[in-house]
MITIDREN-431179 format. One record per residue (C-alpha): residue number from 1; residue in three letters; x, y, z. Coordinates in nm, 2 decimals. Each point is the difference from the previous one (the first is absolute). Example, Ala and Ser with C-alpha at 12.3 -4.5 7.8 and 13.67 -1.06 7.14 Angstrom:
2
1,ALA,1.23,-0.45,0.78 $
2,SER,0.14,0.34,-0.07 $
//
This chain:
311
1,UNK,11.97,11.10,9.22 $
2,UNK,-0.16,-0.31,0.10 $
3,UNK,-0.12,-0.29,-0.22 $
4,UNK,-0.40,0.09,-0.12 $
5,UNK,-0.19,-0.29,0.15 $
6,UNK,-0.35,-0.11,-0.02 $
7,UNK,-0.17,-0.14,0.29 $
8,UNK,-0.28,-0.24,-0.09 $
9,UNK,-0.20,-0.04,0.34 $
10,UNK,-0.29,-0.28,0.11 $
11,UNK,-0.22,0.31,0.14 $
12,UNK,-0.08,0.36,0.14 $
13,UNK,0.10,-0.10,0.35 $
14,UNK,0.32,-0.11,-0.08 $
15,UNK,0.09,0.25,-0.22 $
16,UNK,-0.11,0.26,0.29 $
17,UNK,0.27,-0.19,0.21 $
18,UNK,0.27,0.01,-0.22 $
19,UNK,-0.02,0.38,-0.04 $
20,UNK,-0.08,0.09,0.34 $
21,UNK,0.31,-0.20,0.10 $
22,UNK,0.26,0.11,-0.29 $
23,UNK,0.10,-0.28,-0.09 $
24,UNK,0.02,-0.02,-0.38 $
25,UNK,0.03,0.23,-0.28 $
26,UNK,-0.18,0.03,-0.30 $
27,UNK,-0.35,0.00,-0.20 $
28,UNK,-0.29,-0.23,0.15 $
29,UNK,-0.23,-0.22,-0.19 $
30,UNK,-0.28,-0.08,0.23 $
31,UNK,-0.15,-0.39,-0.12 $
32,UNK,-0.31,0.08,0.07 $
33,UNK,-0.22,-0.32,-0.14 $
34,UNK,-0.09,-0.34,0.13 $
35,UNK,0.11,-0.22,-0.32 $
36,UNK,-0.05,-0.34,0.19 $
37,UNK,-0.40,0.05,-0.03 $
38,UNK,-0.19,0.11,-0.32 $
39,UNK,0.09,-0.10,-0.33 $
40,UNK,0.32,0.17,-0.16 $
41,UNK,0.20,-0.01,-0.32 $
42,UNK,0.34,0.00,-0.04 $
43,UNK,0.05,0.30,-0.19 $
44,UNK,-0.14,0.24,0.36 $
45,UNK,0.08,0.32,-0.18 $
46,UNK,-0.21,-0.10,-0.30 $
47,UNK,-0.40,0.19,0.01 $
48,UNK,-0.14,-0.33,-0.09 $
49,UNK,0.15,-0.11,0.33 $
50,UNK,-0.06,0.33,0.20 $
51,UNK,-0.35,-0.03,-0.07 $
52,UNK,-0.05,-0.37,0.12 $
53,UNK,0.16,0.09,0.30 $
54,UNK,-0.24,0.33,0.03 $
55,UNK,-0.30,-0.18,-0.04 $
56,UNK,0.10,-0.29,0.23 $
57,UNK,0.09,0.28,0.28 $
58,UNK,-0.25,0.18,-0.03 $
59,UNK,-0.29,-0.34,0.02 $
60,UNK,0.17,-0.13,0.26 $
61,UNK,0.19,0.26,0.24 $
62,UNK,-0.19,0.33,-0.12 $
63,UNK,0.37,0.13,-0.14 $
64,UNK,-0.14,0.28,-0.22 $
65,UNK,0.17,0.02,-0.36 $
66,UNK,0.15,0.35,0.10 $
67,UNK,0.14,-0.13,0.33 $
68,UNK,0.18,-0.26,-0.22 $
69,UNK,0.13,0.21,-0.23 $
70,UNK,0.14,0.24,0.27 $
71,UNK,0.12,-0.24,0.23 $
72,UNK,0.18,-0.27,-0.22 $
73,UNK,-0.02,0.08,-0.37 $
74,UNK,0.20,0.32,0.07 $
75,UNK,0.22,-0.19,0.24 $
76,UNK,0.13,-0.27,-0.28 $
77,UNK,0.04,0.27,-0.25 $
78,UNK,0.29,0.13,0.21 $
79,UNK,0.19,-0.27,-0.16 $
80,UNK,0.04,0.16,-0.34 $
81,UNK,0.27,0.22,0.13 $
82,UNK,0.26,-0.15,-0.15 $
83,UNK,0.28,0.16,0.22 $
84,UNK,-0.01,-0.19,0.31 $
85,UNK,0.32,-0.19,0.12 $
86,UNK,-0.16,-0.24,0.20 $
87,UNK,-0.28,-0.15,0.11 $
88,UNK,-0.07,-0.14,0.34 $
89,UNK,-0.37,-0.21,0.09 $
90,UNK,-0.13,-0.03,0.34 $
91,UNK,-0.20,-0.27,0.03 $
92,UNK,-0.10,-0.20,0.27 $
93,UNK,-0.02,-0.42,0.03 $
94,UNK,-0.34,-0.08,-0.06 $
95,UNK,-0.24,-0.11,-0.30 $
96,UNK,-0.16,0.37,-0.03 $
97,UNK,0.36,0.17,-0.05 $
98,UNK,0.13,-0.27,-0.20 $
99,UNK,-0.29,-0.01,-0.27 $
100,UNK,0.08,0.44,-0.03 $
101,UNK,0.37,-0.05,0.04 $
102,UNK,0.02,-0.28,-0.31 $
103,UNK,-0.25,0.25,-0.20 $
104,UNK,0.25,0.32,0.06 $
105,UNK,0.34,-0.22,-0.11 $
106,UNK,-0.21,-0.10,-0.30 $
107,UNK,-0.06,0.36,-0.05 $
108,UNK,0.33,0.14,0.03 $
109,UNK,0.09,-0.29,-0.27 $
110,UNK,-0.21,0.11,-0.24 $
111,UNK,0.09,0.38,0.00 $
112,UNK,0.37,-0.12,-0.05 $
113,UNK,0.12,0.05,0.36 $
114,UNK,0.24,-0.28,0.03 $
115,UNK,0.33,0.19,-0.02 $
116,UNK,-0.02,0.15,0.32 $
117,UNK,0.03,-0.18,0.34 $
118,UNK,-0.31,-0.14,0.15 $
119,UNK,0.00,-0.09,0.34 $
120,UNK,-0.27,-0.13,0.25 $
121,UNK,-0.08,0.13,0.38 $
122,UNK,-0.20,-0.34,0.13 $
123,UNK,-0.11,-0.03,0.32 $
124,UNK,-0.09,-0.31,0.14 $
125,UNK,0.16,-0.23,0.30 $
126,UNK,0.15,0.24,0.27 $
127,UNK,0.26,-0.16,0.30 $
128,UNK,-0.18,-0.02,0.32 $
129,UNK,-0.35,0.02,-0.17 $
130,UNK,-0.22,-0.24,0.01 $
131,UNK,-0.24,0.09,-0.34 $
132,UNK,0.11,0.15,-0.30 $
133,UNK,-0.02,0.37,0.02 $
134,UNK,-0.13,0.27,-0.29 $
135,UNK,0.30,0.27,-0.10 $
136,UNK,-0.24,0.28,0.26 $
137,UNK,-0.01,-0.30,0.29 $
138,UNK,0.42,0.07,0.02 $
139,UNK,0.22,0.21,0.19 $
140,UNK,0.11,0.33,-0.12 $
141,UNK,0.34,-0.23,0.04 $
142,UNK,-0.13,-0.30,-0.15 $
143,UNK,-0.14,0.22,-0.29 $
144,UNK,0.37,0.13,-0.05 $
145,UNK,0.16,-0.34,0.03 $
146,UNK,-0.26,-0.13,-0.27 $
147,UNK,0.09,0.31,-0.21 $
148,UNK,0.35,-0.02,0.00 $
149,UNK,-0.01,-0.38,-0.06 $
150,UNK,-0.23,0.02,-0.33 $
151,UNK,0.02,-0.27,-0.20 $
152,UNK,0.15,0.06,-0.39 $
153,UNK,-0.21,-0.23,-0.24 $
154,UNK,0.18,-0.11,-0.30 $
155,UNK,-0.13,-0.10,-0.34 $
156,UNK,-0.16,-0.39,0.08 $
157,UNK,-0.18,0.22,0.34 $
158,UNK,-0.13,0.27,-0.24 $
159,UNK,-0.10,-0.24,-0.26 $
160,UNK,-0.16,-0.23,0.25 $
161,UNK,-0.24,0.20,0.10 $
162,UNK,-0.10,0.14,-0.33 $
163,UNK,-0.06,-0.34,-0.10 $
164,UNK,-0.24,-0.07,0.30 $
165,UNK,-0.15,0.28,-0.01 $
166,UNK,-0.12,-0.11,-0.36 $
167,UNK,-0.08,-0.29,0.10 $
168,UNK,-0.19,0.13,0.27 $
169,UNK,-0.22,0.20,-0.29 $
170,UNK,-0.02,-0.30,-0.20 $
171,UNK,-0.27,-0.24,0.02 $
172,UNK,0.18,-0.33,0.11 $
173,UNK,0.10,0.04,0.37 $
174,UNK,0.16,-0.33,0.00 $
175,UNK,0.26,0.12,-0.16 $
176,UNK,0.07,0.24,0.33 $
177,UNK,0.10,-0.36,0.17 $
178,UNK,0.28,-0.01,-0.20 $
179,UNK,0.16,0.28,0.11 $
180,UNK,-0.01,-0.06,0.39 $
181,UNK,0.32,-0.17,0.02 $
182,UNK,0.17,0.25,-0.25 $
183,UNK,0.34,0.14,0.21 $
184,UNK,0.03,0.36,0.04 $
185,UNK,0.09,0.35,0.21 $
186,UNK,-0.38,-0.04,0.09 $
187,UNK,-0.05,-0.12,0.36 $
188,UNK,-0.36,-0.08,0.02 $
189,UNK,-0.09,-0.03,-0.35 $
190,UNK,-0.05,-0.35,0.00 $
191,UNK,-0.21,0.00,0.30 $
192,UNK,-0.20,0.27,-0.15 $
193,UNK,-0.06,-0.24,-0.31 $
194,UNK,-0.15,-0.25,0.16 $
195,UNK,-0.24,0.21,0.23 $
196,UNK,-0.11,0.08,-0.28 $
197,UNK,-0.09,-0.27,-0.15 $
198,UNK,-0.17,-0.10,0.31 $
199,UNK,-0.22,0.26,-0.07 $
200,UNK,-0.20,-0.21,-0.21 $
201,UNK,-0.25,-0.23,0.12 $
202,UNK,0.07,-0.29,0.16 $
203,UNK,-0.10,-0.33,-0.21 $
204,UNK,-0.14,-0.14,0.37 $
205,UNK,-0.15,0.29,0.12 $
206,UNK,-0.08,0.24,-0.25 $
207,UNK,0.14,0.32,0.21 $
208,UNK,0.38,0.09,-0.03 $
209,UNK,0.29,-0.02,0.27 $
210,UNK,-0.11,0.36,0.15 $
211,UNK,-0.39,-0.09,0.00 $
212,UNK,0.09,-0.33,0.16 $
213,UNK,0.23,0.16,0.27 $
214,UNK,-0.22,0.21,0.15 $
215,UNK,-0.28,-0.25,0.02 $
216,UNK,0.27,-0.18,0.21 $
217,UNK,0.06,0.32,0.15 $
218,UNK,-0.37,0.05,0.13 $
219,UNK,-0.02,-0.35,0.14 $
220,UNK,0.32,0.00,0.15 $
221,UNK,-0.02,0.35,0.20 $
222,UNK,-0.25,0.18,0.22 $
223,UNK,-0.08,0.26,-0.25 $
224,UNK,-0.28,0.23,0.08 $
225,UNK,-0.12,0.16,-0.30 $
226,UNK,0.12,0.12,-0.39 $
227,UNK,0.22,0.28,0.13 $
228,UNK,0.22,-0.23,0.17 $
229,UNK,-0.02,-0.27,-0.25 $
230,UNK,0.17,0.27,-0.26 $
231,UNK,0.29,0.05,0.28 $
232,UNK,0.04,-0.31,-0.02 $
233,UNK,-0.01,-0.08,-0.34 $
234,UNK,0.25,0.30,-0.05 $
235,UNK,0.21,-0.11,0.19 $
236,UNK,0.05,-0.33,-0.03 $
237,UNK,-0.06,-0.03,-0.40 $
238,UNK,0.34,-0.12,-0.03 $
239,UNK,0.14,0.14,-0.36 $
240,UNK,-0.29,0.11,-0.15 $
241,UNK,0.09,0.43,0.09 $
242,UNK,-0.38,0.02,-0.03 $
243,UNK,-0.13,0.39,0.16 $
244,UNK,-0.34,0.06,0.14 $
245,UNK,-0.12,0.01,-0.35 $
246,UNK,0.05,-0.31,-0.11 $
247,UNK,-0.04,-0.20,0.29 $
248,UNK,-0.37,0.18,0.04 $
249,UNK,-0.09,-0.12,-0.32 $
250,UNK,0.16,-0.38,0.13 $
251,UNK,-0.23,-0.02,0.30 $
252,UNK,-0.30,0.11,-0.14 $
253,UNK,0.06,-0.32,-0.25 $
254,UNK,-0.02,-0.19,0.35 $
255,UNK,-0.31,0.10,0.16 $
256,UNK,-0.23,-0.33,-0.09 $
257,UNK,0.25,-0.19,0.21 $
258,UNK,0.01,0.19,0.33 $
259,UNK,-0.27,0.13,0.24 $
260,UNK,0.02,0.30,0.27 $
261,UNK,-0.11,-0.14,0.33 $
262,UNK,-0.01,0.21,0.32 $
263,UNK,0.33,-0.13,0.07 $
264,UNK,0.19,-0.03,-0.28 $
265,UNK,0.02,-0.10,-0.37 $
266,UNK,-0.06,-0.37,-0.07 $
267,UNK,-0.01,-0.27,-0.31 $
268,UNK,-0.32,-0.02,-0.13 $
269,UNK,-0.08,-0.34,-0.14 $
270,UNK,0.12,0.06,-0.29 $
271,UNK,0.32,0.16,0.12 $
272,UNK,0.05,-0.33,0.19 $
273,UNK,-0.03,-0.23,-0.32 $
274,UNK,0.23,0.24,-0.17 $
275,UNK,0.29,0.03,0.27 $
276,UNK,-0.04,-0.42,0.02 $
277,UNK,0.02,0.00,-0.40 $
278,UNK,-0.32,-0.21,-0.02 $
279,UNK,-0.14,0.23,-0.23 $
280,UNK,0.06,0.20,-0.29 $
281,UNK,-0.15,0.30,-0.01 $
282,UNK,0.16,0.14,-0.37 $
283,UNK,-0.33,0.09,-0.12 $
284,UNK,-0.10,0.21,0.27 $
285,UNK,0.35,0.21,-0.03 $
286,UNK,0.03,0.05,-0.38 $
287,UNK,0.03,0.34,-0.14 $
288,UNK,0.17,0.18,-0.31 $
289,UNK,0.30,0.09,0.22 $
290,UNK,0.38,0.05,-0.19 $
291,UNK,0.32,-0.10,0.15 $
292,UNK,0.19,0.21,-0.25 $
293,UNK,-0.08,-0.16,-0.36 $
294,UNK,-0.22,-0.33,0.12 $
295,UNK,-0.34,-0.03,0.19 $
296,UNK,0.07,-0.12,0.35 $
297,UNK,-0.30,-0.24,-0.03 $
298,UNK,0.12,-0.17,-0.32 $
299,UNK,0.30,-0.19,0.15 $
300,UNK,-0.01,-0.23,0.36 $
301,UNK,0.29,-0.03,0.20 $
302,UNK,0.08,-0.40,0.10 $
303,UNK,0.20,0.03,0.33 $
304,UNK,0.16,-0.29,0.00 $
305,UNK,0.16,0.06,-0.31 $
306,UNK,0.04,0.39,0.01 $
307,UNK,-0.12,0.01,-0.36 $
308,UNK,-0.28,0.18,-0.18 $
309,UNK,-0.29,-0.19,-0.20 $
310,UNK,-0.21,0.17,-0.24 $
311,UNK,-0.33,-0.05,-0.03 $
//
């Protein structure tokens, strides 16, 4: 009789894919929550928490409460079965998977699951690829080669990311930069780190790294219209894991700084002073938007120094 494991996967699709292909055994736990927007606590499980993350679902993505309890809040309770003999995550390289990946080891900590080996499915950098590709962008062999090569995090990984991902609820990001150079079995985590804190605004500019980037985009490229602005701003958002959702909710942020010719999308004026940092426009952006346990709008991001200010 085999060992009981329990597969804690990024999504649906790859889930689907693991199934379809046989190429694990065990229980799934399907992640099925965007942590790196919204405010969280650290506690996930706790109804205090479950209902902040309702409400803010529900304003801001139309996630009804039910959906929410069906889809994720019976999920994480799969992790009270006490008999499972190991656990393996599959999570992918970017920001989006990182923020749900440090949550679930934070998780497993507190229900006492720390006896049993833990180990990590990442995908990230692939040979002969020239981008990072998601665990559903690989090969059925590449898949198995990623699987059989899992990572097994020890104590300092484990308790590494429990400790960011309270810092992450807390309300002193700085602290966040003090974990970047931290070593560990996490490949990207350190690059994930400090996207996010580039999601703050800039001290110059008043938009973040993202907002910035596809100003540059729109200037740079022959770009029709918004459609193809969000291919392009999926595509090449770097380490940000940001879905159609999200990046929606980014562009619409945007629209005072671009303008829909017959030809193409263009700067408007204010787009230009913007993209030339001659302007700040941080009053025109601020909103009562979390980043986990701080409002995105009360810190600025100096990038020279890579550090956060508070205002």
């Amino acid at each position: 009789m085999g060992t009981k494991t329990l597969h804690i996967t990024n999504g649906d699709s790859l889930t689907n894919r693991l199934k379809e292909l046989n190429l694990v055994e065990g229980e799934f736990l399907i992640w099925r929550e965007m942590l790196c927007e919204g405010p969280t606590d650290i506690k996930i499980e706790t109804t205090t928490a479950i209902a902040k993350r309702k409400t803010f679902l529900k304003k801001y993505y139309r996630i009804s409460q039910d959906d929410y309890e069906a889809k994720f809040i019976s999920q994480i309770k799969k992790i009270d079965d006490s008999s499972y003999e190991e656990i393996i995550l599959w999570f992918e390289y970017d920001l989006f998977c990182h923020i749900n990946m440090i949550a679930a080891i934070s998780l497993l900590l507190r229900k006492g699951i720390n006896n049993i080996p833990i180990y990590l499915v990442c995908s990230g950098r692939v040979e002969n690829s020239k981008k990072c590709l998601g665990l559903c962008e690989l090969s059925d062999i590449q898949l198995k080669q990623h699987f059989e090569n899992k990572v097994l995090l020890n104590t300092n990984d484990l308790e590494l990311a429990s400790h960011i991902w309270t810092l992450y609820c807390e309300s002193n990001p700085s602290k966040i930069a003090g974990q970047i150079k931290k070593e560990s079995s996490f490949d990207y985590l350190s690059i994930c780190l400090r996207a996010h804190l580039q999601r703050f605004p800039n001290m110059l500019t008043g938009l973040n790294t993202l907002e910035y980037n596809i100003l540059e985009m729109i200037d740079k490229h022959q770009i029709k219209n918004i459609k193809q602005l969000m291919g392009y701003a999926l595509e090449y958002q770097g380490f940000y894991g940001y879905g159609d959702m999200q990046m929606k909710r980014v562009l619409a942020r945007l629209f005072q700084f671009l303008d829909q010719t017959k030809e193409r999308l263009v700067l408007t004026e204010r787009g230009r002073l913007a993209l030339e940092q001659k302007k700040n426009f941080y009053n025109t952006q601020i909103l009562d938007w979390y980043y986990g346990g701080v409002k995105k709008y009360d810190y600025l991001y100096n990038g020279e120094t890579h550090k956060l200010l508070k205002l």
